[in-house]
ROBA-665509 format. One record per residue: x, y, z of N, C-alpha, C in turn. Coordinates in steps of 0.1 Angstrom, whole numbers, padded with zeros to 4 digits, always signed. Each point is the difference from the previous one (the first is absolute). Layout:
! residues N
XYZXYZXYZ...
! end
This chain:
! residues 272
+0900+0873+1262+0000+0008-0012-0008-0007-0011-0010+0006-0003-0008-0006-0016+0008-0002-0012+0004-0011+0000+0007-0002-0016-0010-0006-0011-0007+0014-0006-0007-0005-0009+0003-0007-0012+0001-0011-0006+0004-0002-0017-0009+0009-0010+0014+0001-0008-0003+0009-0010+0001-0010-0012-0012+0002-0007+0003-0010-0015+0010+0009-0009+0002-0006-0009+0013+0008-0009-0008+0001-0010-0001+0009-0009-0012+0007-0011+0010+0003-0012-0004-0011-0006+0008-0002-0014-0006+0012-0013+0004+0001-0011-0006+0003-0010-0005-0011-0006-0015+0006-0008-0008-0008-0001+0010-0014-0014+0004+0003-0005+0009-0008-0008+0016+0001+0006+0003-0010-0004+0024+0000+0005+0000+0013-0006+0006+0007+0006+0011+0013-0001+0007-0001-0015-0004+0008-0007+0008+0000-0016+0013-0005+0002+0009+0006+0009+0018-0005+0001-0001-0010+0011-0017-0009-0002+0003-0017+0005+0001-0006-0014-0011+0005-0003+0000-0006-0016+0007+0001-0011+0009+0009+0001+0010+0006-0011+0017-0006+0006+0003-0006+0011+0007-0002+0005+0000-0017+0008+0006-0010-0001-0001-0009+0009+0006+0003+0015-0009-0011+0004+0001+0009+0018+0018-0009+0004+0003+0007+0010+0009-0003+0003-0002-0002+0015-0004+0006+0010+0002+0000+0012-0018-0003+0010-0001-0012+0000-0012-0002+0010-0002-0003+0011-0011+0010+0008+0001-0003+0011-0016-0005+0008+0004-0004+0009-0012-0010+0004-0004-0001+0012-0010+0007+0002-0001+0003+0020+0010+0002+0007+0008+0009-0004+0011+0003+0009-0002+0012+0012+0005-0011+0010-0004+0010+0013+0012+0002+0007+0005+0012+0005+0012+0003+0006+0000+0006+0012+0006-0006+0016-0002+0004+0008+0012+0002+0003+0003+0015+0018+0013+0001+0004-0004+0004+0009+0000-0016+0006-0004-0004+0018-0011+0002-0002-0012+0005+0008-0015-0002+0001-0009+0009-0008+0010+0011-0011-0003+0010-0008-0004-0015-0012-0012+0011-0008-0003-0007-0012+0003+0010-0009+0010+0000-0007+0005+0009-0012-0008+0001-0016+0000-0016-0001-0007+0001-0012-0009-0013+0003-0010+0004-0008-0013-0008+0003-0002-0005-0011-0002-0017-0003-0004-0006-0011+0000+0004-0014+0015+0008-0005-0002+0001-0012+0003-0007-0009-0010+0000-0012+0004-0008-0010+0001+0012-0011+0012-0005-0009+0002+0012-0017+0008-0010-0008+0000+0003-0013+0008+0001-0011+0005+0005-0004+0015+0005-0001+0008+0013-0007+0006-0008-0017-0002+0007-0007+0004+0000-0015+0017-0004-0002+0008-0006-0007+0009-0001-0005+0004+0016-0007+0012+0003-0001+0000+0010-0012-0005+0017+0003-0003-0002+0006-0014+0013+0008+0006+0008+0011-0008+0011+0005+0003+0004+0014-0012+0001+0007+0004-0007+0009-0016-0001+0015+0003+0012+0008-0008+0008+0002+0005+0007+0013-0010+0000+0011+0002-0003+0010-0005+0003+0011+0000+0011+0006-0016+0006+0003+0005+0013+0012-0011-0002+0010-0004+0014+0007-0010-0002+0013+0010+0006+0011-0006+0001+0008+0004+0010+0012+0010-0006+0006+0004+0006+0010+0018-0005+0005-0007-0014+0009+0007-0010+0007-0003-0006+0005-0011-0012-0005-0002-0001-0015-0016-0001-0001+0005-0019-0004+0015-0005-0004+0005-0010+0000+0006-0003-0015+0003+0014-0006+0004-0004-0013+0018-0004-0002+0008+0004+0004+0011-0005+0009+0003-0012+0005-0011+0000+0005-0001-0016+0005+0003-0013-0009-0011+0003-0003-0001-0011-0013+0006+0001-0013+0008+0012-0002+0013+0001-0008+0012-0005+0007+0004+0000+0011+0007-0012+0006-0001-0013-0001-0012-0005+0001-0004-0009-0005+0007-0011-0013-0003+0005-0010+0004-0001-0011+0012-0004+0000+0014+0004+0001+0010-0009+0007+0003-0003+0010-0009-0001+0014+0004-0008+0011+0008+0010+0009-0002+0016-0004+0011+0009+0009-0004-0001+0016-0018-0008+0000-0003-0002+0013+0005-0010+0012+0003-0008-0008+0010-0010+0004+0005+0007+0009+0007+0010-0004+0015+0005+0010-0011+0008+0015-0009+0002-0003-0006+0009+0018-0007-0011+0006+0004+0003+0010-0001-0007+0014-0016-0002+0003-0007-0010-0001-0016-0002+0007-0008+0003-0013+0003+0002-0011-0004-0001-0013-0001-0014-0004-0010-0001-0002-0010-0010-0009-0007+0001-0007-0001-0012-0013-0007+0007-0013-0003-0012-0001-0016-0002-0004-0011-0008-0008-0006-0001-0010-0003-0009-0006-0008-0003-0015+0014-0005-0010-0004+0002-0010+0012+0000-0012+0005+0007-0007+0011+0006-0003+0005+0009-0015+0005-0011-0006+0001+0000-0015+0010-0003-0010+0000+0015-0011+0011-0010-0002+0008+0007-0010-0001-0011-0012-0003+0004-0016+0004-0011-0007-0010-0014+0004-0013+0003+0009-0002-0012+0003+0003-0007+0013+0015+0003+0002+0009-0009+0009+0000+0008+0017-0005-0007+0009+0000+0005+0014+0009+0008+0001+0000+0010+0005+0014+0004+0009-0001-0007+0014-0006-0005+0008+0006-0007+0013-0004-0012-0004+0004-0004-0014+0002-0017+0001+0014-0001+0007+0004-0012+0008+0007-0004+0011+0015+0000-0011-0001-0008-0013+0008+0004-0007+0011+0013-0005-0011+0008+0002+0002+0016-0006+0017+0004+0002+0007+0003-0007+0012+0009+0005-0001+0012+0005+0001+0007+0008-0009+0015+0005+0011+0012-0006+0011-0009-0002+0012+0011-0003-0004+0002-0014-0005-0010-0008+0000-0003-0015-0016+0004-0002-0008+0004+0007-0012+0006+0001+0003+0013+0004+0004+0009+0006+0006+0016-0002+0011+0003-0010+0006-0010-0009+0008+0007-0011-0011-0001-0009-0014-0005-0002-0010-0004-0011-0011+0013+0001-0001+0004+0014-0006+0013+0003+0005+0006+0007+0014+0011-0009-0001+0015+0006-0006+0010+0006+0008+0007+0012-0004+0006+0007+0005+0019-0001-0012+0007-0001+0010+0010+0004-0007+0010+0006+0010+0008+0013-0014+0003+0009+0004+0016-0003-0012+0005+0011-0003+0015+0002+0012+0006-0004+0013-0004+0014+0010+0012-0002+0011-0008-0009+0006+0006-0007+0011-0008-0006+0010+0000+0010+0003-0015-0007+0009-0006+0012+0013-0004-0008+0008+0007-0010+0014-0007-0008+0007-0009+0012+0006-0010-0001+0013-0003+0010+0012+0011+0002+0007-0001+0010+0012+0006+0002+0010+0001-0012+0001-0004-0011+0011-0007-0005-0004+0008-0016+0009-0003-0009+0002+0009-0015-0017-0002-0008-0001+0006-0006-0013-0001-0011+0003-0013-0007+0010-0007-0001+0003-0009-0010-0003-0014+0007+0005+0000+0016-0001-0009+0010-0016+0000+0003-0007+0012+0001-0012-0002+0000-0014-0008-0006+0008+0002-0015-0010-0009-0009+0009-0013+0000+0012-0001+0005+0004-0015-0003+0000-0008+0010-0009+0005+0013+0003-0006+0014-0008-0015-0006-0011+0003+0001-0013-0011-0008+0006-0013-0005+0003+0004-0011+0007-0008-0012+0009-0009+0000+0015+0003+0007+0007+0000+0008-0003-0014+0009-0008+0008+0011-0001-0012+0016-0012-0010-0010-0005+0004-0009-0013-0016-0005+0008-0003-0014+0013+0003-0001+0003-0005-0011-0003-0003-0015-0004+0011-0002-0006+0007-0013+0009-0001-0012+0014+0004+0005+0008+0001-0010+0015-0006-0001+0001-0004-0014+0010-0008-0004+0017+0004+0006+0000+0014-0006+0012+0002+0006-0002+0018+0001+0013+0004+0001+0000+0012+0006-0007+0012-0015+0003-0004-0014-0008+0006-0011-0016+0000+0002-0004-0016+0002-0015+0002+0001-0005+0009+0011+0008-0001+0010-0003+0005+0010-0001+0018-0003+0012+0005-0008-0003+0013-0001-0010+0002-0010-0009-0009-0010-0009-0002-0015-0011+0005+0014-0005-0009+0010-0013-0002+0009+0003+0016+0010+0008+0002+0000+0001+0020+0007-0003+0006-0011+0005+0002-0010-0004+0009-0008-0011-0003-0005-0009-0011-0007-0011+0000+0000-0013+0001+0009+0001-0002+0012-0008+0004+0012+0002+0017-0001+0007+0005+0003+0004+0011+0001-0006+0007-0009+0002-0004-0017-0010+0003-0010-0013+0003-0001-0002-0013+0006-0017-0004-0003-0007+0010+0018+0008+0004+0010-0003+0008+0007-0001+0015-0003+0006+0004-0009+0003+0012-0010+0008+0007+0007+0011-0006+0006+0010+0009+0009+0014-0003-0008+0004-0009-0009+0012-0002-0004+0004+0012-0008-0009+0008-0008+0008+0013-0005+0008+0006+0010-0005+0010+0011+0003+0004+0012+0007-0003+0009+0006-0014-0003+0009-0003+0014+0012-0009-0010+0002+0001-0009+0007-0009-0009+0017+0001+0001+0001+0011+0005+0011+0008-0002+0007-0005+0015-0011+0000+0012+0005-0002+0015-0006-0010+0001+0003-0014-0004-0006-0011+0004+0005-0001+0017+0014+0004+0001+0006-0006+0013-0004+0010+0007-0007+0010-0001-0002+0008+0015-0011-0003+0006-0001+0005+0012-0014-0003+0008-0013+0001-0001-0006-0010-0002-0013+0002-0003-0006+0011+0013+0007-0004+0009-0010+0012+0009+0005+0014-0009+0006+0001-0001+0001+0016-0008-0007+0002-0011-0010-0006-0001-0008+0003-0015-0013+0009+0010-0008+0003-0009-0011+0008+0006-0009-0007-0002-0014+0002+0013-0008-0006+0005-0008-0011-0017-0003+0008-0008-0007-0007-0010+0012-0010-0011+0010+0002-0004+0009-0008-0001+0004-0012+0009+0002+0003+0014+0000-0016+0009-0011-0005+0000-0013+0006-0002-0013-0011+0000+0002-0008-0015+0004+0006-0011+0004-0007-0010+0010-0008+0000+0011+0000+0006+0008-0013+0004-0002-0008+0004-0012+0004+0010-0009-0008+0012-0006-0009-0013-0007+0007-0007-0005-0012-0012+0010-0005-0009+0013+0005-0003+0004-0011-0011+0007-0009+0012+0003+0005+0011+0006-0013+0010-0011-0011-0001-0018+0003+0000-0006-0006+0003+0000-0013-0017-0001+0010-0010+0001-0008-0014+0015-0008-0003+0004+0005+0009+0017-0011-0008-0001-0010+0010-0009-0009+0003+0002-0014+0007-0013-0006-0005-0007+0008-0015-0009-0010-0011-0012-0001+0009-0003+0012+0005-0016-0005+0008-0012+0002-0012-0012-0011+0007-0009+0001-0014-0012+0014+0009+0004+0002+0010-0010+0005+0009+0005+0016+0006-0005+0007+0001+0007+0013+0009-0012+0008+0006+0006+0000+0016-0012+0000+0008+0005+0017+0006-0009+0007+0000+0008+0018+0003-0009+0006+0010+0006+0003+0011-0004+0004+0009-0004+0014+0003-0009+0009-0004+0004+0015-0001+0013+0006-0007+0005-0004-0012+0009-0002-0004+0004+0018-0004-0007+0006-0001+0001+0017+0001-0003+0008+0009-0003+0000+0011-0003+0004+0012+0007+0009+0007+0020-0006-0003+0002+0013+0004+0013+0007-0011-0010+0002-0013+0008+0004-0010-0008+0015-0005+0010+0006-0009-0007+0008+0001-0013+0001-0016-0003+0010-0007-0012-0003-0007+0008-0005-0011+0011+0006-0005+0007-0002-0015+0007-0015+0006+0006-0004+0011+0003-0014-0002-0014-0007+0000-0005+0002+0004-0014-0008+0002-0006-0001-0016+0000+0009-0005-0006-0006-0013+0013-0006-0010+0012-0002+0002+0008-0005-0006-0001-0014+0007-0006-0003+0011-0001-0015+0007-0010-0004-0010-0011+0008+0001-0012-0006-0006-0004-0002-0014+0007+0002-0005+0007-0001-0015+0009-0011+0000+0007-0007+0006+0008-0008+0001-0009-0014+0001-0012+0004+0014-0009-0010+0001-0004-0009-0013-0008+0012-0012-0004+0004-0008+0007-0011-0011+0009+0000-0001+0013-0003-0004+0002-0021-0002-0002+0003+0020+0008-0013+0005-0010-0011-0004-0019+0005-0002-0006-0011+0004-0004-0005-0018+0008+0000-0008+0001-0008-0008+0005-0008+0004+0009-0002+0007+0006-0013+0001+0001-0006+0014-0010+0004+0013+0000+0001+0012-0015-0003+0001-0003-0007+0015-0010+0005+0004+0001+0010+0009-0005+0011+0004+0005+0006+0011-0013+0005+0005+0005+0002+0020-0013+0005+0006+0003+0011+0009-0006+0008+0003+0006+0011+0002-0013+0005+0012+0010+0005+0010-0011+0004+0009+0000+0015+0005-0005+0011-0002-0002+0009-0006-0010+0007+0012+0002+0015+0009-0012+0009+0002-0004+0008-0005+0007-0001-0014-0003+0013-0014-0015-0007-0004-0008+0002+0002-0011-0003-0014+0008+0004-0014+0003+0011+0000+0005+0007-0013+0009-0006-0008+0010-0008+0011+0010-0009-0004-0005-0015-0006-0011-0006+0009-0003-0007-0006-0011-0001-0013-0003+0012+0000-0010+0001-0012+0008+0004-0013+0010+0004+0002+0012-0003-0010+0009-0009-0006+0003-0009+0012+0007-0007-0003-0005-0015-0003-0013-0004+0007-0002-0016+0006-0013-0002-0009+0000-0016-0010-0010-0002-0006-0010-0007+0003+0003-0003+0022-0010-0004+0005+0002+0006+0014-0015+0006+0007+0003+0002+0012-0008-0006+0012+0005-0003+0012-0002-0005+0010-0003+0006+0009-0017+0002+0007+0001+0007+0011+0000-0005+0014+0009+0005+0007+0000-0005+0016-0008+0006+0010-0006-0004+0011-0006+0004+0011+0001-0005+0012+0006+0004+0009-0002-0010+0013+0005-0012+0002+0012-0006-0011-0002-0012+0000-0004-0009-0010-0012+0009-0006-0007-0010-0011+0002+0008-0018-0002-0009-0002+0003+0001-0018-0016+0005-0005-0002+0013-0001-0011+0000-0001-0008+0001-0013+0009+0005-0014+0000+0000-0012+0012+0001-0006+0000-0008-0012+0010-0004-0011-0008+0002-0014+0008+0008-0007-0005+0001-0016+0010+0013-0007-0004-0005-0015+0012+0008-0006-0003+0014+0004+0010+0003-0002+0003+0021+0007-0009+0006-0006+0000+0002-0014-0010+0012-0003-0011+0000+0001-0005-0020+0004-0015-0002+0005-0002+0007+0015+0011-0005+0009-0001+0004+0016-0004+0013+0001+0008+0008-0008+0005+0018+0003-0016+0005-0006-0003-0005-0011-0015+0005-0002-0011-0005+0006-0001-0009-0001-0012-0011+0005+0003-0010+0013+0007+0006+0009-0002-0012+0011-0011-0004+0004-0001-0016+0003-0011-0009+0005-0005+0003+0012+0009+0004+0012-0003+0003+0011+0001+0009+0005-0008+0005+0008+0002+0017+0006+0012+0002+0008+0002-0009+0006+0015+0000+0006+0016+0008-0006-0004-0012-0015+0010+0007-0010-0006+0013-0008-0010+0004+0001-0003+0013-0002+0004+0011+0010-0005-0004+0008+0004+0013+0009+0016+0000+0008+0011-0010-0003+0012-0001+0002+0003+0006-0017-0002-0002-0012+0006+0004-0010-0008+0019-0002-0013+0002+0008-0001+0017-0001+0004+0002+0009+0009-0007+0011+0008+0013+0012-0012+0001+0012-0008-0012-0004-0005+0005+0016-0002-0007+0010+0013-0006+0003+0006-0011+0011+0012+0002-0005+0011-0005+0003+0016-0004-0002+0008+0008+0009
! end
């Protein structure tokens, strides 16, 4: 099979939300294989502090991947191997030091389908907090639910039935628990996996409003087959192909002016 290298096609200056933002997440020839597959091919990026990155590109194309990445979810599959460097902050993630458990409460996860636990809305946001010991006693403990829950913008709405089931909330509500579960264990990072995908339009723009919301005080990266979604929501975007990282630059540059025809003809619909 020809595995051609693809150079990665910057904008001709750092991305406005490099410059307007200190970077938070770098990465450095990273190559990810599972077994004799090459997933991702030598990429190197910068994602912004404070910001939203999103990643999109055709199914398969490795953006997934290397959102796993970011906290180590690859770790857990079998014949998975990853090369080069990320940090966070600077700091390795597979320095030998690293806590891996204390590196997934730092970068939140929340994927496609919402996933609440079995257990009350209340136990939900406090599972986190709780097992990493977040909180002093049983008061702070309920201060860190209701503020997650807040800052998720679900605490009006469920305030009344903390103790009932989170599964009994509706689809766009448990993806929101799914995030304040993710915010009440103090992550500086929140990594979103198609995080509207199977919501419907009116939850979906209450997610993305929330985004909107969260990344004052987050960095978050979001991987996304909306263009539309990410041209709304993300103040940098990333495009994937085959594997390779083929352009990075701020959104309203990409969506008008992409560098590469690749990302042109994936952002007018004629491939994906």
């Amino acid at each position: 099979m020809n595995d051609m290298t693809v150079k990665t096609i910057y904008t001709p200056e750092p991305p406005r939300a490099l410059q307007a933002k200190p970077p938070k997440i770098t990465a450095q020839d990273v190559n990810v294989y599972y077994g004799d597959k090459h997933a991702i091919k030598g990429l190197s990026i910068t994602i912004p502090d404070k910001a939203v990155s999103a990643f999109i590109g055709p199914s398969g194309c490795g953006k997934s991947t290397f959102l796993r990445c970011i906290n180590r979810m690859n770790d857990t599959i079998a014949g998975c191997r990853v090369t080069g460097k990320i940090t966070v902050d600077g700091y390795d993630i597979h320095d030998r030091d690293l806590d891996v458990v204390q590196l997934r409460a730092r970068v939140g996860m929340v994927f496609q389908k919402p996933n609440p636990f079995p257990k009350s809305i209340f136990e939900n946001v406090a599972y986190g907090p709780r097992i990493h010991g977040l909180s002093k006693d049983k008061t702070d403990l309920e201060r860190i639910v209701v503020e997650s829950l807040k800052k998720a913008g679900l605490f009006e709405e469920v305030k009344d039935r903390l103790a009932a089931p989170g599964t009994g909330l509706s689809g766009g509500q448990q993806q929101r628990l799914c995030i304040a579960r993710a915010i009440a264990v103090n992550p500086e990072i929140i990594l979103m996996d198609e995080p509207c995908s199977a919501l419907d339009p009116i939850a979906t723009a209450r997610i993305e409003e929330l985004i909107h919301e969260l990344k004052q005080n987050y960095c978050i990266v979001i991987v996304t087959h909306s263009m539309q979604q990410a041209a709304r929501v993300s103040d940098l975007t990333a495009f994937f192909h085959l594997g390779n990282l083929i352009e990075v630059g701020d959104t309203d540059v990409m969506f008008t002016s992409p560098q590469d025809k690749k990302t042109q003809d994936y952002i007018t619909g004629r491939f994906g």
